[in-house]
SEVEXBA-487621 format. One line per 4 residues: number of its first residue (from 1); their letters; for each residue x, y, z of C-alpha. Coordinates in pm, 1 decimal, always signed. Each point is the difference from the previous one (the first is absolute). Layout:
<nodes>
NUM) a) X,Y,Z ~ ...
</nodes>
This chain:
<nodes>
1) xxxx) +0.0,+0.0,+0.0 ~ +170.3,+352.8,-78.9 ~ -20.5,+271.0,+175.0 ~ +78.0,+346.2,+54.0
5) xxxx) +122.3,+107.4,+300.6 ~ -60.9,+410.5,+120.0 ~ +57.4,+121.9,+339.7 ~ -207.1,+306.9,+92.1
9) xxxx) +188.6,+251.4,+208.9 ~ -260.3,+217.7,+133.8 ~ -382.3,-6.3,+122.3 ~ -284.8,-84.5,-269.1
13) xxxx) +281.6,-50.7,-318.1 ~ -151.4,-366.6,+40.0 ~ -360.7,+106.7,-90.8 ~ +176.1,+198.3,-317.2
17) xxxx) +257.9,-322.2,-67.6 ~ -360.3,-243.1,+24.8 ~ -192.9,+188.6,-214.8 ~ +268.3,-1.8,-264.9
21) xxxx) +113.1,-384.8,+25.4 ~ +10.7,-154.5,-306.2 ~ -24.6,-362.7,+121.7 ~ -307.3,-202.6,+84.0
25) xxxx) +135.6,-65.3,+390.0 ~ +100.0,+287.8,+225.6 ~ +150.3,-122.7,+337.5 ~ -1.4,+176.3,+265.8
29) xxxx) +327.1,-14.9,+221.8 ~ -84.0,+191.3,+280.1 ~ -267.4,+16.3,+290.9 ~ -321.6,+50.3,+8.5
33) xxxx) +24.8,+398.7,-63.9 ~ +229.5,-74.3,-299.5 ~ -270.6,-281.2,-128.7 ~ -271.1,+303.6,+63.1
37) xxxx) +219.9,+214.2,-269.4 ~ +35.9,-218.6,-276.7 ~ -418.6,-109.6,+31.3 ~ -77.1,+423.8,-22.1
41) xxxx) +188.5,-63.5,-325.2 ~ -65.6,-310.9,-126.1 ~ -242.0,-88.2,-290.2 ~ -235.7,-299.7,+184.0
45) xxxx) -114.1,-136.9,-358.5 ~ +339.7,-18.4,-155.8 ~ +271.0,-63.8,+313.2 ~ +52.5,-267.2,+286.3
49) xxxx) +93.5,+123.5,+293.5 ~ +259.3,-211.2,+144.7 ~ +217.8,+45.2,+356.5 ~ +350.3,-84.5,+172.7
53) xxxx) -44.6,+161.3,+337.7 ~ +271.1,+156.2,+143.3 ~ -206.8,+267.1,+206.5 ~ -82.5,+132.8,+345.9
57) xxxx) -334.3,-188.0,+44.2 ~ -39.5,-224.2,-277.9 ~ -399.5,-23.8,+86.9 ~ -125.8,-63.7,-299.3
61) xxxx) +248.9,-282.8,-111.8 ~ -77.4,-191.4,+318.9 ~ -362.3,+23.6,-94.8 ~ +50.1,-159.6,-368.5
65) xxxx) +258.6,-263.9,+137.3 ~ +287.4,+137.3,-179.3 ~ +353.5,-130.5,+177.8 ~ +205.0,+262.9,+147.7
69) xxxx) +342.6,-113.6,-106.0 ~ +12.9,+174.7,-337.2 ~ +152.6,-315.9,-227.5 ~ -322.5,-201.2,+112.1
73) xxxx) -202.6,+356.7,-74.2 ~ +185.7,-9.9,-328.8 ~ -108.6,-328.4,-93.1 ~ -338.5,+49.3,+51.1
77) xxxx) +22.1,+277.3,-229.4 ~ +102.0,-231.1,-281.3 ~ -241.5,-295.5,+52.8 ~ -277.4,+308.2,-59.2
81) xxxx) -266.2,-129.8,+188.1 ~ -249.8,+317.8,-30.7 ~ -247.6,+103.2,+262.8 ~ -273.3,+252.0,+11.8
85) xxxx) -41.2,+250.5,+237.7 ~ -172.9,+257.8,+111.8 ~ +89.0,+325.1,-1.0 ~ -116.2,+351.2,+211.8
89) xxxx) -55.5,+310.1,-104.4 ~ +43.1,+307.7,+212.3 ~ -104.8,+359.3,-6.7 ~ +121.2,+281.6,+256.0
93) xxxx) -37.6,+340.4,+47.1 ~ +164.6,+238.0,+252.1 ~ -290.2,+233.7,-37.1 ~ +182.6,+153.9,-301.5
97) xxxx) -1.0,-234.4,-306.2 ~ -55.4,-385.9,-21.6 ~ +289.4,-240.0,-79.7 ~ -43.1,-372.9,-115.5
101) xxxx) +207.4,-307.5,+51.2 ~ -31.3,-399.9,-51.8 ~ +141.0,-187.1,+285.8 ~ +16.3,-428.1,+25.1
105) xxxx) +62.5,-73.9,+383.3 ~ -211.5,+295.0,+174.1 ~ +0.1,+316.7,+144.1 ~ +9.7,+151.5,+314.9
109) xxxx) -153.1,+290.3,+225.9 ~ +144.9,+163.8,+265.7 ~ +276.0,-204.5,+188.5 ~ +114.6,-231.2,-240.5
113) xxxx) +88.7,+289.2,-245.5 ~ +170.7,+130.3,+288.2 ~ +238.4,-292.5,+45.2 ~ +29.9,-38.9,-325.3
117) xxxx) +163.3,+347.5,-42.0 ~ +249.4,-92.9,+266.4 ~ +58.4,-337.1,-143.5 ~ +107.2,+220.3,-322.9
121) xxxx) +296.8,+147.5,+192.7 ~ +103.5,-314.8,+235.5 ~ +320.6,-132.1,-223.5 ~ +43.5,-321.6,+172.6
125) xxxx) -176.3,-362.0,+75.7 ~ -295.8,-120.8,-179.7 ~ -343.5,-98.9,+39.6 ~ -210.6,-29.2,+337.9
129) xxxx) +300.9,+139.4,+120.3 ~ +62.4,+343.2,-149.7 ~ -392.6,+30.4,-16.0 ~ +6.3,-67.6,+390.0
133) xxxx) +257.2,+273.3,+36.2 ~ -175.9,+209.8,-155.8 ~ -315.3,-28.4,+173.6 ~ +196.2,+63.0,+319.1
137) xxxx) +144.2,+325.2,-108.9 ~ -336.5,+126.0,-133.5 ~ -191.6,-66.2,+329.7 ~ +111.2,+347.1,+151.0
141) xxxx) -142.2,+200.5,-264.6 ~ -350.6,-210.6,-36.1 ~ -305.0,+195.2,+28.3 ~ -320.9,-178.5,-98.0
145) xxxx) -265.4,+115.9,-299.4 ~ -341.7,+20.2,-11.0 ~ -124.4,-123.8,-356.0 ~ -341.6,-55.0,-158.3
149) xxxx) -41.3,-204.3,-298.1 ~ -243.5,-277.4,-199.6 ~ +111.7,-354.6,-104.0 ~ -229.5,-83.5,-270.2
153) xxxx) -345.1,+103.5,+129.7 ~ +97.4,+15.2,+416.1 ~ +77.0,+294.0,+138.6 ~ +323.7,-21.5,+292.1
157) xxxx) +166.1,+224.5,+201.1 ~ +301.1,-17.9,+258.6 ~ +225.9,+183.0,+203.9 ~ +286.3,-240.0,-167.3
161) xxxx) +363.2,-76.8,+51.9 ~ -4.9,-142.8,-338.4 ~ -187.2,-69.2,-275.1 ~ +113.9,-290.8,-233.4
165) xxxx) -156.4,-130.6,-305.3 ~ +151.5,-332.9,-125.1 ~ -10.0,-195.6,-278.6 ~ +295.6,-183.6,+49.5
169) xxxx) -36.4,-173.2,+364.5 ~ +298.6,+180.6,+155.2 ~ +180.7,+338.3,+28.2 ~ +323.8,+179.3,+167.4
173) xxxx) +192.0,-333.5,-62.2 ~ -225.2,-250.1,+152.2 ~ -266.7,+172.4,+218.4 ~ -314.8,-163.9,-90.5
177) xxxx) -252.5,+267.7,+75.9 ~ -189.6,-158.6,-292.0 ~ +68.8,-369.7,+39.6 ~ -292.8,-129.8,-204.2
181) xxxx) +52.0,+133.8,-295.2 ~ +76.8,-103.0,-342.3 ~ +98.0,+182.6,-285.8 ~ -226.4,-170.9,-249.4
185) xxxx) -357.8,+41.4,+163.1 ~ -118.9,+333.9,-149.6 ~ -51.7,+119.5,+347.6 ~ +255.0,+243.1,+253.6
189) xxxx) +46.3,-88.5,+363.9 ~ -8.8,+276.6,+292.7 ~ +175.6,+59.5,+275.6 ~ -107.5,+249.6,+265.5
193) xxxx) +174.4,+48.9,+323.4 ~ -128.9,+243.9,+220.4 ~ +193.5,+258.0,+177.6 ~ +200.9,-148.2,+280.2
197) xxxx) +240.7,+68.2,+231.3 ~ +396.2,-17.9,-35.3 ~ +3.3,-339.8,+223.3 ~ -305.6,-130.9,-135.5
201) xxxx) +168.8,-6.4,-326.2 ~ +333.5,-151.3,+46.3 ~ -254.0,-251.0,+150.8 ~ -167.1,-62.5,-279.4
205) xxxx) +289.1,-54.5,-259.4 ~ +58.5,-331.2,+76.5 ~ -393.1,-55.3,-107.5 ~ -7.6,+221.3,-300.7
209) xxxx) +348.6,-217.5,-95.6 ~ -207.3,-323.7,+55.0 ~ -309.3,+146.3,-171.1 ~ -203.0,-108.9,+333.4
213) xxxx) -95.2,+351.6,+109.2 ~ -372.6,-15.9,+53.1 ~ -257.7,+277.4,+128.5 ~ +76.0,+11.2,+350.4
217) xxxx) +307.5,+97.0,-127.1 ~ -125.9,+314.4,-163.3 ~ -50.4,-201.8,-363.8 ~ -231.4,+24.7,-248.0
221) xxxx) +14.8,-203.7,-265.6 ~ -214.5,+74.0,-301.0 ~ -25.2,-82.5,-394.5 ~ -94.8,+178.2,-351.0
225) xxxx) +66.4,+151.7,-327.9 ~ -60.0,+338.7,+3.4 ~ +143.7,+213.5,+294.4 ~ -25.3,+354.7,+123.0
229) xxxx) +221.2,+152.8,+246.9 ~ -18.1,+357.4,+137.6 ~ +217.6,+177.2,+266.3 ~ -63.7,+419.8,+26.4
233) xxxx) +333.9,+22.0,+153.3 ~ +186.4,-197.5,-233.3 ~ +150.2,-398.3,+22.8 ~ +332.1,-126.2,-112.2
237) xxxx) -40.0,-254.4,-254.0 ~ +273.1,-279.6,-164.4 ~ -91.3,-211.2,-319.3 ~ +176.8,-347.1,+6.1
241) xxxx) +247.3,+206.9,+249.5 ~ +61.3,+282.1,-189.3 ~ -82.1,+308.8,+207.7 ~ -231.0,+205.6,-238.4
245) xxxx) -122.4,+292.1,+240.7 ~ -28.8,+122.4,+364.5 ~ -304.8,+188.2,-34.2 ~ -261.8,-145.5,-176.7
249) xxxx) -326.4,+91.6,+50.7 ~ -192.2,-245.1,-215.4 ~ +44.3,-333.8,-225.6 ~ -175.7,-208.2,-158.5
253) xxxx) +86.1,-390.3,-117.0 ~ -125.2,-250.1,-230.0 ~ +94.7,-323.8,-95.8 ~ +105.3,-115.6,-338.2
257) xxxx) -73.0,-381.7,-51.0 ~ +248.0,-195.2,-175.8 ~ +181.5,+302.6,-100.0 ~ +366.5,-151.3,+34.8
261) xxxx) +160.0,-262.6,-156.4 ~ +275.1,-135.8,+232.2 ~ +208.2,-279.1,-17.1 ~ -17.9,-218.1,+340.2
</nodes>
């Protein structure tokens, strides 16, 4: 199989480098915000999408079964065994002008795109581990927000720590705030945790880790297509990890069925 080899030096060049491949196959060799790139570029009727993690989290190749060692990775890139996926679709607006985005894994409200902007600047360890350091470090600053919002037809609202939509089952490097879903089913998993003290939550990590935090634990756990999130004072938000804005003030998400074409 031949290939051509580019190496992208700065933020977004793989979205350009995607949209320009000439091949059939573009792999991914990254993490999950890399893999996020190349899909906001990437034709879905023409191109495969295919991965050899070598990223923080790696969430969404733990959810298609891809090996982490990247000759493994490689070789499931050449046997070419496609899957379809689906794919989400988000809209934001910081009460200015309204931005759109496809993500694969999830997104995030609120603390998760908090960590995941500290995670951006931690240069050493990997998975659970950096993410955990970074949660750690961005307990001091947490303040919680109050957000109203539809999924589908039913109406929601919470004073939240975080806000997580999945449609991969994991996120931050193996916290599974989502841990039934799957990225085939035409439907998004949500996470809310309500607002909770500093304790409280280094409590609850080792749940949200083990995808076993339940409602006394300030969880919510809820399903759809169609999502609407509002927050007057503004939310941080990440897409697949990648830290998108600090102060948005309303988003809506939809799913795309089967719009990826993955090899897994």
């Amino acid at each position: 199989m031949a290939a051509e080899i580019v190496i992208t030096k700065a933020a977004g060049i793989a979205t350009t480098l995607a949209a320009e491949a000439r091949g059939d196959i573009v792999v991914a060799v990254g993490g999950d915000g890399t893999i996020n790139e190349i899909v906001n570029g990437l034709d879905p009727s023409t191109k495969e999408l295919g991965i050899i993690p070598s990223g923080s989290g790696n969430d969404l190749v733990t959810a298609l079964g891809i090996p982490k060692q990247s000759e493994r990775a490689l070789d499931v890139v050449t046997r070419r065994r496609l899957r379809f996926i689906d794919l989400g679709r988000l809209s934001w607006s910081n009460d200015e002008d309204y931005k759109h985005r496809l993500f694969v894994n999830g997104i995030g409200f609120g603390f998760d795109a908090v960590v995941a902007q500290r995670v951006s600047s931690i240069s050493y360890g990997s998975g659970l581990f950096v993410y955990g350091v970074a949660v750690i470090q961005s307990l001091f600053s947490y303040v919680p927000w109050k957000i109203t919002g539809r999924i589908d037809a039913d109406p929601f609202e919470a004073n939240c720590l975080l806000f997580a939509i999945g449609n991969g089952s994991s996120a931050g490097g193996g916290f599974l705030l989502t841990p039934k879903a799957t990225l085939d089913d035409q439907l998004f998993d949500c996470c809310i945790l309500e607002a909770r003290g500093i304790l409280e939550i280094v409590k609850l990590m080792p749940k949200a880790i083990k995808g076993v935090h339940e409602l006394r634990d300030g969880a919510r756990h809820l399903r759809g297509k169609q999502i609407e999130v509002n927050c007057p004072t503004g939310i941080p938000i990440h897409a697949d990890g990648q830290v998108l804005g600090s102060g948005v003030t309303h988003a809506t998400i939809n799913v795309i069925p089967n719009g990826l074409r993955v090899i897994a």
